[in-house]
PATI-428467 format. One record per residue (C-alpha): residue in one letter; x, y, z; residue number from 1. Coordinates in steps of 0.1 Angstrom, whole numbers, plus 5000, padded with zeros to 4 digits. Example, Ala and Ser with C-alpha at 12.3 -4.5 7.8 and 13.67 -1.06 7.14 Angstrom:
residues 2
+------+------+-------+------+-----+
| type | east | north |   up | seq |
+------+------+-------+------+-----+
|    A | 5123 |  4955 | 5078 |   1 |
|    S | 5137 |  4989 | 5071 |   2 |
+------+------+-------+------+-----+
end
This chain:
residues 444
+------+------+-------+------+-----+
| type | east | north |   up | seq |
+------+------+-------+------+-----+
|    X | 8166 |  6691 | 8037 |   1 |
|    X | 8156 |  6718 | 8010 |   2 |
|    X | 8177 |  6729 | 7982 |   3 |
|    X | 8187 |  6757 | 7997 |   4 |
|    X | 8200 |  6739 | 8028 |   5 |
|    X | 8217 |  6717 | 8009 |   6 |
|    X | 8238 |  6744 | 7992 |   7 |
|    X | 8246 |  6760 | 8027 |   8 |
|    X | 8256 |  6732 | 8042 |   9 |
|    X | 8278 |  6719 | 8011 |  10 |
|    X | 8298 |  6754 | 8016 |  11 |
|    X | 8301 |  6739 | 8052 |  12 |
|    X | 8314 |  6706 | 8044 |  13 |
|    X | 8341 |  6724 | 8024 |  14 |
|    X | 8353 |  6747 | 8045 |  15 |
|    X | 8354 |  6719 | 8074 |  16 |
|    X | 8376 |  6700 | 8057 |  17 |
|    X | 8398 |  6729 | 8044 |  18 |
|    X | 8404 |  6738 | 8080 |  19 |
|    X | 8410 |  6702 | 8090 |  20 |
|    X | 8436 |  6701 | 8061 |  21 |
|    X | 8453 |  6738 | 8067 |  22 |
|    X | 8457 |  6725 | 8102 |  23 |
|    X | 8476 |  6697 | 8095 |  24 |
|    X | 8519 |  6697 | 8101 |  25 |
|    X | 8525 |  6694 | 8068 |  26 |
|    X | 8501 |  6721 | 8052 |  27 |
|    X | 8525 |  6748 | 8075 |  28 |
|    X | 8559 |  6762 | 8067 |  29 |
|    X | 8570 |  6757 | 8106 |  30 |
|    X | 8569 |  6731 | 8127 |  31 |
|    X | 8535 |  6716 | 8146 |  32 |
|    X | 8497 |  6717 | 8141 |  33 |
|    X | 8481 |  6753 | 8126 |  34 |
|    X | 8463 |  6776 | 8144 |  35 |
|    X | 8427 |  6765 | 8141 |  36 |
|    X | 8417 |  6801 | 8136 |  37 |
|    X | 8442 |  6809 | 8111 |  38 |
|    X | 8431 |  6776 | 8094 |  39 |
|    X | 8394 |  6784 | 8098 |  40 |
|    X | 8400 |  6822 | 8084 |  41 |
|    X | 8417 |  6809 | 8053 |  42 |
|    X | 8399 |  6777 | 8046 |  43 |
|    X | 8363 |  6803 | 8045 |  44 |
|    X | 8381 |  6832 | 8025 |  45 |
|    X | 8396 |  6803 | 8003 |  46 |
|    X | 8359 |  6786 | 7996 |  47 |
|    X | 8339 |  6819 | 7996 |  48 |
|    X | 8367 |  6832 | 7970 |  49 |
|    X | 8372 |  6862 | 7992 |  50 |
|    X | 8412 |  6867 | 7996 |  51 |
|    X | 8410 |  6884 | 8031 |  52 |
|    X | 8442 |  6868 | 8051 |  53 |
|    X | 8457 |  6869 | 8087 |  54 |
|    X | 8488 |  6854 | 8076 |  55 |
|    X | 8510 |  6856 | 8043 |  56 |
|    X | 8499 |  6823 | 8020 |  57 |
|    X | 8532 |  6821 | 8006 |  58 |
|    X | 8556 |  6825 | 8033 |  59 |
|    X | 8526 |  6814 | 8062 |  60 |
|    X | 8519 |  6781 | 8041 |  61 |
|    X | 8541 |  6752 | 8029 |  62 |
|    X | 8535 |  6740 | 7988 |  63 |
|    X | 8512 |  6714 | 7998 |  64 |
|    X | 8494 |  6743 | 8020 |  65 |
|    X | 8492 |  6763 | 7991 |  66 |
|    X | 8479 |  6734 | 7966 |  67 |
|    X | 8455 |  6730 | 7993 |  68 |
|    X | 8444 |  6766 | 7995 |  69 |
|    X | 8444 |  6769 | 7954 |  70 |
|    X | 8417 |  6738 | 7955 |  71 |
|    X | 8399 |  6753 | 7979 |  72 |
|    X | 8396 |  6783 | 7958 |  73 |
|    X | 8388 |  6766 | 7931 |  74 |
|    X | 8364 |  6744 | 7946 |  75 |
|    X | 8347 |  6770 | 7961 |  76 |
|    X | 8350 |  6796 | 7926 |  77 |
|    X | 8327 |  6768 | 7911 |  78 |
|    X | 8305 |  6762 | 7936 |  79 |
|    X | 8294 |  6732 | 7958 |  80 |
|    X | 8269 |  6723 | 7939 |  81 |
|    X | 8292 |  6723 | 7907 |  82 |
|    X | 8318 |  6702 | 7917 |  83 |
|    X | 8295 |  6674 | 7934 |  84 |
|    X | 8275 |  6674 | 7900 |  85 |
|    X | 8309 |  6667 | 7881 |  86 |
|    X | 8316 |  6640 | 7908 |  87 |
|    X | 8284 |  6625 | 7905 |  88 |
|    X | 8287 |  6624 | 7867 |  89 |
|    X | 8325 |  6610 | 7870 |  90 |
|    X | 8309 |  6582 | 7887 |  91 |
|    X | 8291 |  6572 | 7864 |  92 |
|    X | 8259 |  6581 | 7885 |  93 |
|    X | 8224 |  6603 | 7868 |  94 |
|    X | 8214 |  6630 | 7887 |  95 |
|    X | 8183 |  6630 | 7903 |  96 |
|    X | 8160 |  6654 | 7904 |  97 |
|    X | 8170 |  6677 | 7938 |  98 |
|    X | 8203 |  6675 | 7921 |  99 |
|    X | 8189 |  6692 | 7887 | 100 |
|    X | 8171 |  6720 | 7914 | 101 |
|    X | 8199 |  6725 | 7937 | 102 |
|    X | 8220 |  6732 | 7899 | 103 |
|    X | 8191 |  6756 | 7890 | 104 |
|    X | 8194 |  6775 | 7920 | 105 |
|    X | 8226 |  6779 | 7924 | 106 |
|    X | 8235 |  6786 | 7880 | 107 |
|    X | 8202 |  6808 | 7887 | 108 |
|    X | 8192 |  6792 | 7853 | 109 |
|    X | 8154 |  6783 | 7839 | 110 |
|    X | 8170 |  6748 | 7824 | 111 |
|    X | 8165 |  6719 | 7842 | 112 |
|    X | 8170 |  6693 | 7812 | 113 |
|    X | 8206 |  6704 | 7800 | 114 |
|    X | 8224 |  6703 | 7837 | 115 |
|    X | 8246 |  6679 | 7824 | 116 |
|    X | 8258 |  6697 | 7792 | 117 |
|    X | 8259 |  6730 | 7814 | 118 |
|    X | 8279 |  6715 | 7844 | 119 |
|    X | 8309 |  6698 | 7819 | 120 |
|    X | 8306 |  6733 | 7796 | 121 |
|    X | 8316 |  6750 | 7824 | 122 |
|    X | 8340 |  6728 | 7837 | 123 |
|    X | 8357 |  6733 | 7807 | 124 |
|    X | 8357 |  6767 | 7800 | 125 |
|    X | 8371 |  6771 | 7836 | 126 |
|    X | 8396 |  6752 | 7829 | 127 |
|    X | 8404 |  6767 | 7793 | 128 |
|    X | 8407 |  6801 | 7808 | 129 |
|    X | 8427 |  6793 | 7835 | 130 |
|    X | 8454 |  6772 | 7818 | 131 |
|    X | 8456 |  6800 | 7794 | 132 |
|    X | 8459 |  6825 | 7818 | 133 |
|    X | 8489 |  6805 | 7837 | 134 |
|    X | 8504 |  6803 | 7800 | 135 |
|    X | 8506 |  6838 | 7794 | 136 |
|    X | 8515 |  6848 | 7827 | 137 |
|    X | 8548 |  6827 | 7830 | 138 |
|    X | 8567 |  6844 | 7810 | 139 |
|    X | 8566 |  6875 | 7840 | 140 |
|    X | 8573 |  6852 | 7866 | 141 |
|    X | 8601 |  6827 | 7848 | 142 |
|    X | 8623 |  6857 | 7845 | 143 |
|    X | 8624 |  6859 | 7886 | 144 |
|    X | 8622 |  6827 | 7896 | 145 |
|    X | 8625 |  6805 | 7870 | 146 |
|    X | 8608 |  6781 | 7852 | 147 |
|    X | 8592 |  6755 | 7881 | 148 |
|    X | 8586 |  6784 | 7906 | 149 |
|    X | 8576 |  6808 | 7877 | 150 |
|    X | 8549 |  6781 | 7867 | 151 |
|    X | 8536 |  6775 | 7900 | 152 |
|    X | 8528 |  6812 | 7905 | 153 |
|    X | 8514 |  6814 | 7874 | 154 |
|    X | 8491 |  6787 | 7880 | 155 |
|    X | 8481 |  6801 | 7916 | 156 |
|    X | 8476 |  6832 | 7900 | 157 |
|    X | 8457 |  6825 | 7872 | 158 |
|    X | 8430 |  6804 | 7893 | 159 |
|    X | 8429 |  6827 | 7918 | 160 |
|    X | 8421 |  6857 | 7896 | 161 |
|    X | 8397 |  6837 | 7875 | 162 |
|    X | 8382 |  6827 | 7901 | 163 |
|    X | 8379 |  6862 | 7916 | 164 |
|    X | 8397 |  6852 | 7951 | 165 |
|    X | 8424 |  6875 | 7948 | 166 |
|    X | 8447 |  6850 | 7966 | 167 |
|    X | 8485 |  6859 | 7959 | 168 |
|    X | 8520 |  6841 | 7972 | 169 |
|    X | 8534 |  6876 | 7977 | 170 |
|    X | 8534 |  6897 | 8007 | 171 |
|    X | 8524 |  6928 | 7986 | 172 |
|    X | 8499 |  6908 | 7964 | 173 |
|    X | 8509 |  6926 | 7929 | 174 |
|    X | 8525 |  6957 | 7940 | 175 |
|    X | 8557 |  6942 | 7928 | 176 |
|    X | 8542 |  6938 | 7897 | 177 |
|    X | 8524 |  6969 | 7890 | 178 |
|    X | 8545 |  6982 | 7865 | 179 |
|    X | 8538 |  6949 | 7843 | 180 |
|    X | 8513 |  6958 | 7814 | 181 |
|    X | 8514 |  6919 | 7803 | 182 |
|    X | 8502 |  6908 | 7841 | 183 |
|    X | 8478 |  6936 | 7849 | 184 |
|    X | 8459 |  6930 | 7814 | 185 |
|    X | 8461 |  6890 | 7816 | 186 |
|    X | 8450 |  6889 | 7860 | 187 |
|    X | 8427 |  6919 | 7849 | 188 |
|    X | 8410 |  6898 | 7816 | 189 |
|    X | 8405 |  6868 | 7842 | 190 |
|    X | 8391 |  6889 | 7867 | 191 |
|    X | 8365 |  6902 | 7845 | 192 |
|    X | 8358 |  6868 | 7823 | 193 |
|    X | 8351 |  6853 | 7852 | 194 |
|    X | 8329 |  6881 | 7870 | 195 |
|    X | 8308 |  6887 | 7847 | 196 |
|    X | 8292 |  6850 | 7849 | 197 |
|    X | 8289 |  6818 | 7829 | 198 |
|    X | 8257 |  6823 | 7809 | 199 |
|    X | 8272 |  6858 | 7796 | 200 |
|    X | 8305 |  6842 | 7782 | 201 |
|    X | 8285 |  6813 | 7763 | 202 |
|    X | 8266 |  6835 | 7742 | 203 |
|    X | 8295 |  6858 | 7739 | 204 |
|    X | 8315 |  6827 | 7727 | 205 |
|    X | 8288 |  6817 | 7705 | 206 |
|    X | 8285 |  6853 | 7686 | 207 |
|    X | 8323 |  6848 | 7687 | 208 |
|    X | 8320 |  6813 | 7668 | 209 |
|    X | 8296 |  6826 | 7643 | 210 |
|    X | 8312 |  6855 | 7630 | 211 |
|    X | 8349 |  6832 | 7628 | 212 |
|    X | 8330 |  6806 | 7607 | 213 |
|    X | 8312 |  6835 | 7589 | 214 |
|    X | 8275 |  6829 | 7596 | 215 |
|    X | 8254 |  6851 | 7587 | 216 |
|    X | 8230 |  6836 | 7616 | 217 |
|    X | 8219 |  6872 | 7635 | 218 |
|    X | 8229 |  6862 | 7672 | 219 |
|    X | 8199 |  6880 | 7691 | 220 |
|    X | 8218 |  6885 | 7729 | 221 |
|    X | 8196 |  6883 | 7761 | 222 |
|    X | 8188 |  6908 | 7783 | 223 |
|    X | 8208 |  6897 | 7807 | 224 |
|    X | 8233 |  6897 | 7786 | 225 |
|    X | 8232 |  6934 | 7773 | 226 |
|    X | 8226 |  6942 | 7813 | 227 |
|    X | 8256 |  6926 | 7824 | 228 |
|    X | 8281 |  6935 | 7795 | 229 |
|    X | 8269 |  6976 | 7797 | 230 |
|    X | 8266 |  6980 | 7832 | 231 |
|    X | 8301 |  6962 | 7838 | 232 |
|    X | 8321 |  6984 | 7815 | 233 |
|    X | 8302 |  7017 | 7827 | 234 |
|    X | 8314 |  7009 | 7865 | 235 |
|    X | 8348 |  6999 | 7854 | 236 |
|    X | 8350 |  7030 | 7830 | 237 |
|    X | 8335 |  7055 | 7865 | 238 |
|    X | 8357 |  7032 | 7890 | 239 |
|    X | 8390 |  7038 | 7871 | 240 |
|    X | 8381 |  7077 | 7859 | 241 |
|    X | 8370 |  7085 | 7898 | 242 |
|    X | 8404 |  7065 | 7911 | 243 |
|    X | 8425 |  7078 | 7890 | 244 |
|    X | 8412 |  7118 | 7897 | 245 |
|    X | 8410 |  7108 | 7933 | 246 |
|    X | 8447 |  7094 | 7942 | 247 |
|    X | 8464 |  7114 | 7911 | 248 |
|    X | 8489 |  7137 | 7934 | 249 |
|    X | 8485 |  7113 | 7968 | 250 |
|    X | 8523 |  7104 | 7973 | 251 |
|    X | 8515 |  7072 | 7986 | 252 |
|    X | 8497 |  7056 | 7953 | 253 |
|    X | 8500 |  7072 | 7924 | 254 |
|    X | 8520 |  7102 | 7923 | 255 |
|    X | 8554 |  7106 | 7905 | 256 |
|    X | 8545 |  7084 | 7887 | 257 |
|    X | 8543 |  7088 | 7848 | 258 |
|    X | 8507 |  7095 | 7830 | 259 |
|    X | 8507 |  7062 | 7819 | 260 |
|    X | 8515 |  7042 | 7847 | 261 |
|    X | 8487 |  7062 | 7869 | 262 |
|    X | 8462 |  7056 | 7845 | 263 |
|    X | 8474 |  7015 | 7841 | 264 |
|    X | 8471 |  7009 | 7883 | 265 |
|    X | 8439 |  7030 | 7884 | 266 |
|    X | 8424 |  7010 | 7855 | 267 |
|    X | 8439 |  6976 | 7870 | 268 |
|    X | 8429 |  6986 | 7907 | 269 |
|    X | 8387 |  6996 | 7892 | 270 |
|    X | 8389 |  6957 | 7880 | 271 |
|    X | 8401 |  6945 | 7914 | 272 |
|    X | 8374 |  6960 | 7933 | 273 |
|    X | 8348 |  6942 | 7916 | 274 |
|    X | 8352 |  6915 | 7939 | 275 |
|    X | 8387 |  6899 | 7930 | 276 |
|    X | 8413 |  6911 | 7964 | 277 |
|    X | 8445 |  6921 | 7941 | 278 |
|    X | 8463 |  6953 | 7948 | 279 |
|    X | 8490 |  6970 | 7928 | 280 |
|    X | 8487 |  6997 | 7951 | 281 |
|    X | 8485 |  7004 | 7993 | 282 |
|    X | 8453 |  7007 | 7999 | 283 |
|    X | 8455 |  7015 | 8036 | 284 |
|    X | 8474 |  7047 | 8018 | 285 |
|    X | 8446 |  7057 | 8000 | 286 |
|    X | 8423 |  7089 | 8003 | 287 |
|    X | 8391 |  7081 | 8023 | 288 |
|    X | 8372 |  7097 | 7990 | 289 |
|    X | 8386 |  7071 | 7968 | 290 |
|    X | 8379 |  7042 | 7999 | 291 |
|    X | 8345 |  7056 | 7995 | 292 |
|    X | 8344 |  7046 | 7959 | 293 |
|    X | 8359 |  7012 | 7963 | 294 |
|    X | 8336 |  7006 | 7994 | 295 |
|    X | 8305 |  7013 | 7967 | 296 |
|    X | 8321 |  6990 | 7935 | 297 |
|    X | 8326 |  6962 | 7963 | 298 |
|    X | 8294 |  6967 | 7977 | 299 |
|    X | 8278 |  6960 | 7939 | 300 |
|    X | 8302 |  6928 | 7930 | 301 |
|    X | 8305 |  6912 | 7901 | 302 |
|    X | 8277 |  6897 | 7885 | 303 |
|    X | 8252 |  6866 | 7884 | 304 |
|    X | 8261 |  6832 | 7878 | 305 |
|    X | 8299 |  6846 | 7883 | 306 |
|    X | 8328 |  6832 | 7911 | 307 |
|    X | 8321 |  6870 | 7923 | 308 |
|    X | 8296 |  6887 | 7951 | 309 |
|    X | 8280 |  6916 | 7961 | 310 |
|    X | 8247 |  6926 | 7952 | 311 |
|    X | 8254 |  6920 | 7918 | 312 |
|    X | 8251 |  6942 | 7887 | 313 |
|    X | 8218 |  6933 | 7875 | 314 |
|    X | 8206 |  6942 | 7908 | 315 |
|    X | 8218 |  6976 | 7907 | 316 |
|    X | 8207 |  6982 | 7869 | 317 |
|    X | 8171 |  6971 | 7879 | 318 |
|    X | 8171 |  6995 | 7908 | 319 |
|    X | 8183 |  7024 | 7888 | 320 |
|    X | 8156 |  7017 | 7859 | 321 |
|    X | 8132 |  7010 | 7890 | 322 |
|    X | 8141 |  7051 | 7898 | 323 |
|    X | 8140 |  7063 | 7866 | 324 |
|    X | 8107 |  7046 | 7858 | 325 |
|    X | 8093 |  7064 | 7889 | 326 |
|    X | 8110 |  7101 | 7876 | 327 |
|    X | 8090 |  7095 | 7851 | 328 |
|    X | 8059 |  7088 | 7866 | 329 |
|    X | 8052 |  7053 | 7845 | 330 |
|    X | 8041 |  7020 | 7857 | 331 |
|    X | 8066 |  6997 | 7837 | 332 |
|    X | 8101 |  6986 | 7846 | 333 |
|    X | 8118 |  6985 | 7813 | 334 |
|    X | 8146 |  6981 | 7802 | 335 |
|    X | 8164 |  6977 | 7763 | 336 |
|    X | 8127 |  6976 | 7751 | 337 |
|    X | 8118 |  6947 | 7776 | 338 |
|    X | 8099 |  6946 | 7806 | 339 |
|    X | 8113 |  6935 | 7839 | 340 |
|    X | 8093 |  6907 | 7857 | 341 |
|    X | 8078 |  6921 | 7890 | 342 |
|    X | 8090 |  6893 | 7910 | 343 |
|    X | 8128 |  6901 | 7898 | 344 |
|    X | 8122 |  6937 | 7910 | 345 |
|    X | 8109 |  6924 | 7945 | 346 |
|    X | 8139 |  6900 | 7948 | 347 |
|    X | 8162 |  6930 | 7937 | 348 |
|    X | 8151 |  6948 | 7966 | 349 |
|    X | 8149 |  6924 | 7990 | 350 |
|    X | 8191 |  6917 | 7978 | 351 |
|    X | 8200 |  6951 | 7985 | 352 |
|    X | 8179 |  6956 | 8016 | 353 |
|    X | 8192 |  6928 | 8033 | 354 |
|    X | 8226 |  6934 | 8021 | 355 |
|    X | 8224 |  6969 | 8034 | 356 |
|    X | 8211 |  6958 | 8070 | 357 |
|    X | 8242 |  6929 | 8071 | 358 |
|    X | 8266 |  6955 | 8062 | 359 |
|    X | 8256 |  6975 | 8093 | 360 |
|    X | 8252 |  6949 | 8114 | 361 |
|    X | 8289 |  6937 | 8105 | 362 |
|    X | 8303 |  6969 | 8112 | 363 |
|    X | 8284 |  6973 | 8144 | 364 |
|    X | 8298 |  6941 | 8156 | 365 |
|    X | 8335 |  6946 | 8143 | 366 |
|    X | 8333 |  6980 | 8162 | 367 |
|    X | 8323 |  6967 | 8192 | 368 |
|    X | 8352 |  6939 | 8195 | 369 |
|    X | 8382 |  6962 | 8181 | 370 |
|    X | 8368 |  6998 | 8191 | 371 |
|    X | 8403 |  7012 | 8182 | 372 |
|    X | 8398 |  7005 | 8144 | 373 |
|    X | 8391 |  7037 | 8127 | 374 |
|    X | 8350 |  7038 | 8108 | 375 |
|    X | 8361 |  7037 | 8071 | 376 |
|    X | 8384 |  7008 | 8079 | 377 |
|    X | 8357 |  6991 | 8095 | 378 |
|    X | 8332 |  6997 | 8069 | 379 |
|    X | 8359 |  6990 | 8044 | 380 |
|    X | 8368 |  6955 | 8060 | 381 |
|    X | 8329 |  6949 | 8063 | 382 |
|    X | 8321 |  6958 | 8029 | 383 |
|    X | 8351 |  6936 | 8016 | 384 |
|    X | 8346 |  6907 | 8036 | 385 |
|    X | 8305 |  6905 | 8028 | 386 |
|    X | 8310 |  6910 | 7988 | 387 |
|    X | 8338 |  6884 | 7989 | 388 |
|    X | 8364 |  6909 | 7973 | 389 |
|    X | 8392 |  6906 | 7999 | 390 |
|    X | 8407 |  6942 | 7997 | 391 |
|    X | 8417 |  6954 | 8033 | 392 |
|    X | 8435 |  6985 | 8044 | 393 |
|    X | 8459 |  6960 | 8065 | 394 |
|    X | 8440 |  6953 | 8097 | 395 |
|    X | 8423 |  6917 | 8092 | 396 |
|    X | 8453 |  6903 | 8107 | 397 |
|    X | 8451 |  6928 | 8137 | 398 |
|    X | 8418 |  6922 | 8144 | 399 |
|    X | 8407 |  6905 | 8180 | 400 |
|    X | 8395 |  6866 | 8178 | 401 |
|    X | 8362 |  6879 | 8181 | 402 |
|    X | 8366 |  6901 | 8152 | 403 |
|    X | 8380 |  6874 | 8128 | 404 |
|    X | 8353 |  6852 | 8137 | 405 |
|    X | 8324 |  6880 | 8125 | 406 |
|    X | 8346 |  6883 | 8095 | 407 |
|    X | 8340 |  6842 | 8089 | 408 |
|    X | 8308 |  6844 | 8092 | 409 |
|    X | 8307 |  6876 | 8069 | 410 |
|    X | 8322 |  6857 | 8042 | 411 |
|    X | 8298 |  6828 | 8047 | 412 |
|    X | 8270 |  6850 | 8045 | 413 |
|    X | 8281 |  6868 | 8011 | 414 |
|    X | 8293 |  6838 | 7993 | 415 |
|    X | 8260 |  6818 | 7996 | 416 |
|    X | 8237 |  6850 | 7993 | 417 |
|    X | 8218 |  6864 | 8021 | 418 |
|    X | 8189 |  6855 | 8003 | 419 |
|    X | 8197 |  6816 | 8002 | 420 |
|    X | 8209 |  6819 | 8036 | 421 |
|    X | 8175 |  6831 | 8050 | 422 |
|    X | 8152 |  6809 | 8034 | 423 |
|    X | 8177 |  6777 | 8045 | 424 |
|    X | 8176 |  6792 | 8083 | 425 |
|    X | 8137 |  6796 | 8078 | 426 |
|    X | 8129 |  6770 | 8050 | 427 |
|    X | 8109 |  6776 | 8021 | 428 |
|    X | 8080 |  6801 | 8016 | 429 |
|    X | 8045 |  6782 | 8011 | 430 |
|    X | 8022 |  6794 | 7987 | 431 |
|    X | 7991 |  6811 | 7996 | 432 |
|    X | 7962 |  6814 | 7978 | 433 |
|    X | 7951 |  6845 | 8001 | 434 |
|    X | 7952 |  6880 | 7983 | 435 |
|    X | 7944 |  6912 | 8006 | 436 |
|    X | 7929 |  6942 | 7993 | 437 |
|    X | 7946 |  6972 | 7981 | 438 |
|    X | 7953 |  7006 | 7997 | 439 |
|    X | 7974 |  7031 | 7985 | 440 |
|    X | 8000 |  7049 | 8013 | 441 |
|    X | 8023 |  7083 | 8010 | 442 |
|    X | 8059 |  7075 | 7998 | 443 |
|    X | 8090 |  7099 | 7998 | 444 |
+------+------+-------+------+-----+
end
């Protein structure tokens, strides 16, 4: 039992006794036991924080359904390894020291000796964002359903959108809501705090802290830090300039509708795509150009360490320095006057050439069992179910048995990471002491 299996098979636990749950009498608006595939669909996109759906949570799903589906989310938005850390330390028990490497692995952190301080640091900032997220969203939904209703959808909403699952109690996720500045910049701030990953708010927070104290302690940021941050706003700055140019005079999104308003639901739907399943818009109405676009922020996610998937930013900013290094004709990845580790560039590769080939391969299969799907909505459903975003063009719940079953096993894969995945299925590489001898080849 390796670390990495350990992780895999924790995601399995939880979404076995998710579906168990969902299945239940009570956990249903109608009478009788749940579908077991509905159940099984919505317990994975609930752990793997995805937001895909067959059925409509909040019609679909009685309040003790939907309390079960927001602790899945939440559950699964801080990871299996998380949560059984915190229960371990509830008890009262010390972690030994598989638990301390499953924790490394999965917070992809060097520190082994503060996994204690780590695991309750972010247990509380979670819960920080998310109750003040709930707070400032009830004020939107009081003033339609009042004050008990209007706090149980701001809850929902607020851990759903922190945690990046994009999980809503309305048929038309936000559409209703699109005209809302205060609820497209609160869901959109959560979206973005918590894709952009745990290691990357506590330094932010502790540059934050200095300069309210007034320290005049330099904070020196890490690289991963200035990666994540820059190449964030650059592909929510492209995502929102290229959707906004893209749908501007399509009738069914954004036209007649003022300058503002076009600019606030392209902005607000650039966020979305990085891995969170909200909509203020149709997206099955969308140009195929601008399903292009979301297809390519999907496929790059949010970033390490995050609730989000995909490749992951730092992935894609190693890659581009990677081509620019070779433009160049140098020998050194670099990047903000720091050189990238060879092994990060290998494992950058290996992400996004393994991602590519499962991307295929899910859209092979999904063509094969519902032929009559049209390409871009199969990519599209493909794309969105392996980068745990949850977008759809409104054919997940059309989809044959067979279908929704690749699309389970899609989300599996994308949550854990197709890397993880791999070496659990094939265990561990050994070390070898064997090196071959070099011989140079033709390339491009």
């Amino acid at each position: 039992m390796t670390v990495s299996r350990t992780i895999c098979l924790g995601f399995l636990t939880l979404i076995t006794v998710g579906t168990l749950l969902l299945m239940l009498p009570l956990a249903t608006a109608g009478e009788g036991w749940n579908n077991p595939i509905v159940a099984l669909f919505t317990a994975t996109s609930a752990v793997c924080v995805t937001g895909l759906i067959v059925v409509d949570t909040g019609s679909y799903f009685s309040p003790v359904g939907q309390g079960i589906v927001l602790l899945l989310i939440q559950l699964g938005g801080l990871g299996y390894m998380t949560a059984t850390t915190l229960l371990l330390l509830l008890l009262g028990r010390r972690l030994a020291l598989r638990d301390r490497l499953a924790m490394k692995q999965t917070l992809d952190t060097a520190e082994m000796a503060n996994i204690r301080t780590l695991v309750i640091s972010i247990i509380s900032m979670t819960l920080v964002f998310e109750l003040t997220g709930a707070f400032l969203l009830l004020p939107v939904f009081r003033q339609d359903y009042g004050s008990g209703q209007g706090l149980w959808l701001a809850l929902f909403h607020s851990v759903s959108a922190f945690n990046n699952a994009g999980f809503s109690l309305f048929e038309d996720s936000l559409v209703g809501y699109a005209r809302s500045p205060l609820l497209n910049a609160v869901v959109a701030a959560l979206i973005i705090i918590g894709g952009i990953g745990y290691q990357v708010i506590m330094e932010g927070f502790t540059w934050l802290r200095h300069r309210v104290r007034g320290s005049q302690e330099r904070t020196v940021f890490s690289l991963h830090f200035k990666i994540v941050t820059s190449t964030s706003l650059a592909l929510l700055l492209i995502g929102a300039i290229a959707l906004f140019l893209t749908e501007y005079d399509n009738p069914a999104t954004l036209a007649g509708k003022s300058f503002g308003i076009k600019a606030l639901l392209a902005s607000f739907q650039s966020v979305v795509t990085r891995t969170a399943g909200f909509n203020s818009v149709d997206i099955g109405g969308m140009e195929k150009s601008s399903l292009f676009i979301v297809i390519a922020l999907m496929f790059v996610g949010a970033s390490p360490g995050s609730t989000g998937g995909g490749i992951k930013t730092t992935t894609l900013r190693i890659l581009l320095n990677c081509t620019r290094t070779a433009l160049q004709g140098k020998e050194e990845v670099t990047c903000y006057q720091r050189q990238i580790p060879g092994f990060r560039i290998l494992k950058a590769v290996g992400v996004v050439v393994a991602s590519g080939f499962t991307v295929i391969t899910i859209t092979t299969l999904l063509s094969l069992t519902d032929p009559e799907t049209t390409f871009i909505s199969t990519l599209f459903e493909a794309v969105s179910a392996f980068a745990t975003v949850g977008l759809s063009t409104g054919i997940t719940a059309d989809l044959s048995v067979l279908g929704q079953i690749v699309l389970i096993t899609t989300m599996y894969t994308g949550r854990v990471g197709i890397l993880l995945l791999m070496a659990a299925l094939l265990g561990d590489p050994s070390p070898s002491a064997i090196h071959y001898p070099e011989e140079d080849l033709l390339i491009g």
